[in-house]
N, C-alpha and C positions, 0 to 999 in steps of 0.2 A: 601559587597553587597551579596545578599543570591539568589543564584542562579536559575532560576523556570526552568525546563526543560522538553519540550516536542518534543517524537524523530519521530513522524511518524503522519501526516498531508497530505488532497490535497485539489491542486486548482482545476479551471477549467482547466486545463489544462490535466486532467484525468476526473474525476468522481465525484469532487468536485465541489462547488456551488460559490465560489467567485475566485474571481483573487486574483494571489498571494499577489498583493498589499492591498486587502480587508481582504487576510487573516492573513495578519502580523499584522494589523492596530487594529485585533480584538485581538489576540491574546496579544499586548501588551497593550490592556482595561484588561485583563485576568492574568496579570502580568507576562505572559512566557516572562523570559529572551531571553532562546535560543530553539529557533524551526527547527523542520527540515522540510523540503517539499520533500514530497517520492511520489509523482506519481506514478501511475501504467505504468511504461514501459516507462517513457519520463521524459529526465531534460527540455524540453523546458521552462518551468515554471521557472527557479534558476535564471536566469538573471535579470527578474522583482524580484524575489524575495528578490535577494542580496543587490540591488536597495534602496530596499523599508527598509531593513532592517536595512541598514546604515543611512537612514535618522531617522529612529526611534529608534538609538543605541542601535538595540537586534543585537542577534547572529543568521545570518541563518546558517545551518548547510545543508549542499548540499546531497539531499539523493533522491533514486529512491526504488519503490517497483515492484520486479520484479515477474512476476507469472511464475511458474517453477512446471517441472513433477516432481515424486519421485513416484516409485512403482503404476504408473499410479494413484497416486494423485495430486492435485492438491496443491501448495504449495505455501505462499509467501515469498520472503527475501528480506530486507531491507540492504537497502548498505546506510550505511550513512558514511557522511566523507568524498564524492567520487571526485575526478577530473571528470565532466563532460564531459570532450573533451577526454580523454584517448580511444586513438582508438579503444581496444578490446570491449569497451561498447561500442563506441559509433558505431561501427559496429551490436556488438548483439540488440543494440536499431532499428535499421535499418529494422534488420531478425522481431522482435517483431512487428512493425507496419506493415508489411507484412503482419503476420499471421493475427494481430485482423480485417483485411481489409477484408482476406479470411475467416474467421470468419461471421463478417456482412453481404457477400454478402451472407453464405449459412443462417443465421437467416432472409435473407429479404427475399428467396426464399422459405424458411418454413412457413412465413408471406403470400405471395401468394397464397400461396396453399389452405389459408382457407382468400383469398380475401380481404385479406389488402397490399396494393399495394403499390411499390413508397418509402418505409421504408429506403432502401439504398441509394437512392438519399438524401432523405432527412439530415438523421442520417449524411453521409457525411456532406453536407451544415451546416447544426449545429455545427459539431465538431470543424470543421475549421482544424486548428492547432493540435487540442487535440485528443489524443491516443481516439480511438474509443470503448468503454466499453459496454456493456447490458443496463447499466444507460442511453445512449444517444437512447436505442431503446425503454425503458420502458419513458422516457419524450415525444417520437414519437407518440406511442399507446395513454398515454394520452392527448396527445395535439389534437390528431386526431379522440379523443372522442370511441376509443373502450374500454375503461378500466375507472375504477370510481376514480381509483387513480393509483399515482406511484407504489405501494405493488404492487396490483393486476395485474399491468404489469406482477409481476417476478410469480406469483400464477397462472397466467393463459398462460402465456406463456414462458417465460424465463428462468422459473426456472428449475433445474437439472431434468429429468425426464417428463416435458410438451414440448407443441408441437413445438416450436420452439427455445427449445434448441439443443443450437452444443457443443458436448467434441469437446474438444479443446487440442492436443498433444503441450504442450509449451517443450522452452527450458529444460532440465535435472537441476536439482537443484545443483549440481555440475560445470556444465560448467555456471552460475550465478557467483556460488561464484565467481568462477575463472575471470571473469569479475569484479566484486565487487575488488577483490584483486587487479588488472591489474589497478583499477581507483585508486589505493589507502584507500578504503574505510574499513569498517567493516562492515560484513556480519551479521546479525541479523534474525532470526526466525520471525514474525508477528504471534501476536494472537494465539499460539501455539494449544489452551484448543479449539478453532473455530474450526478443523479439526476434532473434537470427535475421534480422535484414540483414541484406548484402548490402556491400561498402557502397555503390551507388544511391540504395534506397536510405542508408541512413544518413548520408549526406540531404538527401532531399527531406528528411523527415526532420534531421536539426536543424535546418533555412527555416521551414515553417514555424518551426519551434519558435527558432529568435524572432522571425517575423512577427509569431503571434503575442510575443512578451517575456517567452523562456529564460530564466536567467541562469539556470544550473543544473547540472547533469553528476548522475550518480557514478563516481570515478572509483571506488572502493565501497564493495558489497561483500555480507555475508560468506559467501561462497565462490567467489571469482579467487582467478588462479595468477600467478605476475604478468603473464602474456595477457591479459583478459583488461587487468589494472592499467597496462601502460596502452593497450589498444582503448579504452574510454577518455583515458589522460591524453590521449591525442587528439582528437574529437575534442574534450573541453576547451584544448586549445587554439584548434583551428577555429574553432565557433565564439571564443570569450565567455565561455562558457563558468560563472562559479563551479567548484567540485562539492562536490558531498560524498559524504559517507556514512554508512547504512546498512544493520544488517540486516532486516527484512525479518526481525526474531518474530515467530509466533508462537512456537510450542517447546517449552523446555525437554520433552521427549527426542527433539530431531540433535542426534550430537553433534551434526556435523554444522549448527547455527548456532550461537550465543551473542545475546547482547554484549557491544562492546570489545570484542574480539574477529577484530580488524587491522588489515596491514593498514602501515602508516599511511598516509594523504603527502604524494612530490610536494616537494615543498617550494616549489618553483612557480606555482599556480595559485591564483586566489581559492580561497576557501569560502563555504557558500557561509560558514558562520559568521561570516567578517556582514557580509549582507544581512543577515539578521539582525547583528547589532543594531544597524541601520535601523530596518524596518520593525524596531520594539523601540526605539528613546521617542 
């Protein structure tokens, strides 16, 4: 059996558009064998997922995407492979819903100020369960008719730089891993070439990486172009880096993302599945 592997997905239970249930159902019309559900900042999602997954004889693969500082940027890492009950995550998952909470209430008071009212309550009541994101404030704006679409949410207000954006100081990229490690999992880079550092800072940003525990780097994504694939493939290998691959799907609306429709993984390079097997016997 020839194996489809896709390591980095969300449900709603983050920023994504279907339940995990929806999203394994599609993924395996899409022929992913083994998927993983990487949430932004919560496993609450892996339960249904594992669920769902066994009835559809794929492989879930238990994974969280965590947002983490480095050099006061912004970062993300992927723990796939993870014990979701492992108390040092499931502690830092605790601190993380904390923050995005404190987060929302200063973007609902940024929202005020220019008389759009009530965003916090709302965005709450929406999320329910699910780790609270920008995405659940830009469906607010449009639902509540200030904005002509979802984009324009993040263009006119959300985004880095407009009026009701908040930095956000997250966990150290480092004390992640170390949680990633503590759940058992493997610690993964996200979307590397999405930060635009320049080739000096990304060199400085994979040393810490490995220094802090990193073992793999996202080498084929969603939306990366050959120039893009063979520039991360070089990096994985300068650094020893496992590769992964990822489409980042959240919303079956966006056409230009689909689970599992991804260029091949050099086959000259370890793959970060090989490590997983590992860290699940």
């Amino acid at each position: 059996m020839i194996l489809k592997y896709d390591l980095h997905s969300h449900s709603n239970f983050s920023d994504g558009k279907l339940t995990p249930t929806q999203l394994f159902q599609r993924a395996k019309n899409q022929q992913v064998t083994a998927l993983a559900l990487t949430d932004h900042d919560t496993t609450a999602g892996l339960l249904e997922a594992q669920t769902i997954a066994k009835s559809l004889n794929m492989q879930c693969i238990n994974g969280i995407e965590i947002s983490t500082t480095w050099e006061k940027k912004c970062l993300h890492i992927l723990g796939l492979g993870i014990n979701p009950q492992a108390p040092a995550l499931v502690e830092g998952i605790a601190g993380l819903q904390s923050l995005r909470h404190e987060r929302a209430r200063k973007i609902a008071l940024k929202l005020a100020k220019q008389k759009i009212t009530g965003a916090y309550e709302q965005v709450v009541k929406n999320a329910g369960s699910s780790m609270i994101t920008r995405c659940h404030f830009a469906n607010f704006l449009l639902d509540a008719g200030h904005v002509p679409s979802f984009q324009k949410a993040f263009d006119n207000y959300l985004a880095q730089g407009k009026s009701a954006f908040v930095a956000t100081e997250w966990v150290e990229m480092a004390t992640a891993i170390n949680w990633i490690q503590q759940a058992g999992g493997i610690p993964v880079l996200a979307h590397p070439l999405r930060y635009k550092l320049t080739a000096s800072w990304m060199r400085k940003l994979l040393t810490a990486f490995k220094q802090a525990g990193g073992l793999g780097i996202e080498v084929v994504t969603g939306n990366n172009n050959a120039h893009e694939i063979h520039t991360s493939y070089e990096y994985a290998k300068k650094f020893a880096l496992a590769a992964s691959v990822g489409s980042d799907f959240h919303d079956p609306n966006n056409k230009w993302i689909e689970l599992g429709r991804l260029a091949p993984l050099p086959t000259d390079i370890p793959a970060v599945w090989n490590l997983l097997s590992v860290a699940e016997e």
